[in-house]
Structure formats: structure tokens, C-alpha cells
Steps between C-alpha positions, in 0.01 A plus 500: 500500500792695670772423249214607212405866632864570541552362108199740415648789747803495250299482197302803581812670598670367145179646317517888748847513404494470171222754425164508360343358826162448519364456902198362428653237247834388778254466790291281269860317378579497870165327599477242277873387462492428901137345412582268219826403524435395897190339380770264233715474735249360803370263222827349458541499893192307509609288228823408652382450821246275393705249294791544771770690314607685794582159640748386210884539478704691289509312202149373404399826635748709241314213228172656563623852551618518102171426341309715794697811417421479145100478534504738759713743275220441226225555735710847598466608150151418438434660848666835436497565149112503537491760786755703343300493177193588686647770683598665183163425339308620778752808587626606148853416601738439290461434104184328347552134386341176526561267776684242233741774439562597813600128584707528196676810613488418902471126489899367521519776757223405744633159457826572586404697836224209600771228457718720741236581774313171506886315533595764815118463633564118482845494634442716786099289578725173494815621667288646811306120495838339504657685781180445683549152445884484598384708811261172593730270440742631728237571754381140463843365488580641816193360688595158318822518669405592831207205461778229423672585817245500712373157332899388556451592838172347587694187319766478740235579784291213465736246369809628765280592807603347860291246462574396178882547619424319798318176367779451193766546699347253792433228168851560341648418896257183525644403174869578565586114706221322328496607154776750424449472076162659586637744744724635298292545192233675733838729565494556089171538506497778774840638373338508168187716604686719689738604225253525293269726657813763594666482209247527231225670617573798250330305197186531448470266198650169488491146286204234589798258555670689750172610678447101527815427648442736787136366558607158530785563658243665773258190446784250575604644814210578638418110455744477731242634746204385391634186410235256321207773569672647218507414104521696244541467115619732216320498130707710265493577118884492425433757262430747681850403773595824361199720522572817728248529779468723840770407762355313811144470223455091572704543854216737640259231378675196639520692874179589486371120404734355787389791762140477394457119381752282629573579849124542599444134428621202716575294197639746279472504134598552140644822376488500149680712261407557166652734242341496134423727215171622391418551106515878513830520598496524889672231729270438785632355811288298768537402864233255613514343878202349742276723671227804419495848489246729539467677200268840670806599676784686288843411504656702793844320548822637438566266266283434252440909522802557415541281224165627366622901487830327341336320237282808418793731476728333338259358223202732541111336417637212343653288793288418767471281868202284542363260786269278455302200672571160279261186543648209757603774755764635277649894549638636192730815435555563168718850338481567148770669340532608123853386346747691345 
């Protein structure tokens, strides 16, 4: 409404300059340009905003920009050649001919000056939408950033933690006289998760295959500790080896099973791990292990919370974290992530 009474300020100011001004007649002008033309213009706001235009990039947006101009121009013309001719029935302004002839006369004119309006009404609506939206994404970026560090540190916390330290490095020197080939490969193993929680804790997006080779790189050496208490077994679609999906996603959920499932149990269990893709194009991920959850209390741990405020930033409403009971005394932990 703004940018309209200042476009109507100038037009009244065009018309008292250039003589013959009637008051009456530009405070009427004044009223209903700011009245109608807002009223267009918030019925393409609604418009957009309802099928999502504000949302689009540059280039489908620019596709549906073209035609929009044009009607909007046509609806311009319609729009003010009536008032005008109105005016200057109802006022005497001006010379005396019919509306078809003042279209004639007016008509490529009007047009002209809609087409222009409408395109810097439209640029400026979208422009202010898409800085708003770049302003967001940085915000959001940021917090995504400070999330994955916090989630790579809460990673090396509960994997690297005395007495995590403490036991591996106790079963690598029971192992060292005994059975040095498994010694030293629980020295890979440890080597392994070290370098890769320091060194590449900046991404926050990696490959399902390379999220899988940490997690059972985890799984294998913490058999070391559990020993037979602990099995676990991997289901993967190879087509989706590839996929991109939150760093430390399937390690949260693995930690959690073995912190929650395995280690409360005298015999241990079966972690399974099983990474498939749904028919709407998401990839949905599952950790199952033995044991029960009660379902009235809401996820408080660091984290699956952190994992959860992850997902939801980095793909919005359409990824999500889910817990459920399974028959047989099975916990399951499944993420759903849209791909590409």
C-alpha cells in the first residue's frame, strides 16, 4: 500500500503541475489508485503465497512472472480506463466520448504503464521474499553448523570417553601376546575412529557407504568388548551406497541400541541395520535391538535430540526420527530422509 500512495502522490503532483487541477477529482484519483491497485496487488500476494511462488527459484519463478505481468497489465487497463472514464463522465472532465473510444485513444497507453508497474510491483514483492529467504538460510545454516559440532562432539564423547578408552585399550593389551592380528586391527579400528571424528567433523552430509564403514567399524570393535553378547548385521540396497544422508544419522542410532539394548542384557543381542528406499522417494534407515521403551516419555538424550533438530533443519517436515515398540521384544529407530 506504501509503494501505491507514493505512485498516486506523484500522479496528483503530475496532474497540479500541469494545470487544470481539479481537488475534488485528484483526491478521488488519489483514493482509489492506493484502493484498487493494493487490492490487485494483495490478490496476487494471496495468489502466490498460496500456490508457493515465493518459495521457487529464479528460473521457474521468471517462467511464471512473463505470463503474470501480461494479465495483470490487462487487468490495469480494464481497472483504470473505467475510473478515468467515470471520472470524466461524472465530473465533465475532459472531452465527451464513449468508453470504446477512449480505449481506442488511451488503450496502448494504459497498457504500456500497467506492464511497467505490475513488472516493478512484482520484482520488488519477489525480491523482498527472496532476500527473506537467503536471510533464513543463512540463519539456519549457521545453527546447522553449530548442531554438527556439537553432534561431532557428543560422538567423540560417548564413543572416546575414559571408559570406553579404558576398556579398548585393556582388550587391545589382553590381545597383544595372545592374539596380536586382533590387537592390532582393534588399533585400526580405534585409529580409524579417532581420525575420523577430528578430521571430518566439518561435513554435515556424507555417502551411505562411508556412513557404514564408520558404524561397523564402531560395531566391530566394540565386539571386542562385548564379545559374543554382541551381533549385529547390515541390510543395504546397493543403490542407494551413494545416497547422501546426515553425518553420525545411523551412528547415533547404533549407540543408542548398544547403550540402551545391548549392554542392559546379560546375553546380549542383535543389532540390526537396515537401509532401504521407500516408493516416494525417501531412504529410510532402521536400527532394531532387544529390549522396550516406554513410549509416554519423550526423547531427552543428547543424542537422538540432536539428530532430531539436525534432521529437521537440514531437510525441514520431510525427514523425521521415530521409535517404536516392535512385536518379540524388538526396539526400533528408524530416520527418514528424502533423497536428492
Amino acid at each position: 500500500m506504501t509503494g501505491w500512495s507514493l505512485a498516486a502522490l506523484y500522479w496528483g503532483y503530475t496532474g497540479l503541475t500541469g494545470g487544470r487541477f481539479n481537488v475534488v477529482v485528484g483526491l478521488l484519483q488519489f483514493v482509489t489508485d492506493v484502493a484498487v491497485y493494493s487490492l490487485i496487488t494483495h490478490l496476487y500476494r494471496n495468489f502466490a503465497l498460496r500456490h508457493r511462488w515465493t518459495e521457487l527459484e529464479i528460473n521457474p519463478l521468471l517462467r511464471r512472472l512473463a505470463p503474470t505481468v501480461l494479465v495483470l497489465g490487462v487487468v490495469y487497463v480494464g481497472v483504470t480506463a473505467a475510473k478515468i472514464f467515470l471520472f470524466r463522465l461524472w465530473f465533465s472532465v475532459g472531452p465527451l466520448q464513449s468508453f470504446s473510444q477512449f480505449i481506442q485513444l488511451n488503450g496502448e497507453t494504459l497498457f504500456i504503464a500497467g506492464i511497467r508497474l505490475m513488472s516493478i510491483w512484482l520484482l520488488a514483492y519477489h525480491l523482498y521474499h527472496y532476500a527473506q529467504r537467503e536471510l533464513r538460510s543463512t540463519q539456519e545454516n549457521a545453527r546447522l553448523e553449530i548442531m554438527t559440532r556439537d553432534a561431532r562432539l557428543h560422538n567423540l564423547s560417548a564413543q572416546l570417553n575414559p571408559h570406553l578408552l579404558f576398556n579398548s585399550l585393556n582388550t587391545i593389551k589382553s590381545l597383544v601376546i595372545s592374539e596380536p592380528e586382533t590387537a592390532r586391527r582393534a588399533i585400526d579400528l580405534l585409529s580409524d575412529l579417532l581420525r575420523t571424528g577430528l578430521y571430518r567433523g566439518d561435513e554435515v552430509l556424507v555417502s551411505v557407504k562411508d556412513e557404514l564403514g564408520l558404524v561397523t567399524d564402531y560395531l566391530e570393535l566394540e565386539k571386542l568388548r562385548f564379545d559374543e553378547r554382541l551381533t549385529y548385521h547390515v541390510e543395504l540396497d546397493e543403490r542407494l551406497a551413494s545416497v547422501k544422508i546426515l553425518r553420525l544419522s545411523i551412528q547415533t542410532l547404533v549407540e543408542n541400541a548398544l547403550k540402551h539394548g545391548i549392554s542392559n542384557r546379560k546375553v546380549g543381542g542383535l543389532v540390526c541395520i537396515r537401509i532401504d528406499k521407500e516408493e516416494d522417494d525417501f531412504i529410510r534407515i532402521v536400527v532394531q535391538n532387544p529390549g522396550s521403551i516406554d513410549l509416554r516419555i519423550p526423547v531427552t538424550g543428547l543424542g537422538l535430540a540432536n539428530l532430531a533438530e539436525r534432521l529437521k533443519l537440514t531437510f525441514g517436515e520431510k525427514a523425521g526420527l521415530q521409535i517404536t515398540n516392535e512385536p518379540e521384544g524388538i526396539v526400533s529407530a528408524s530416520v527418514r530422509i528424502p533423497i536428492g
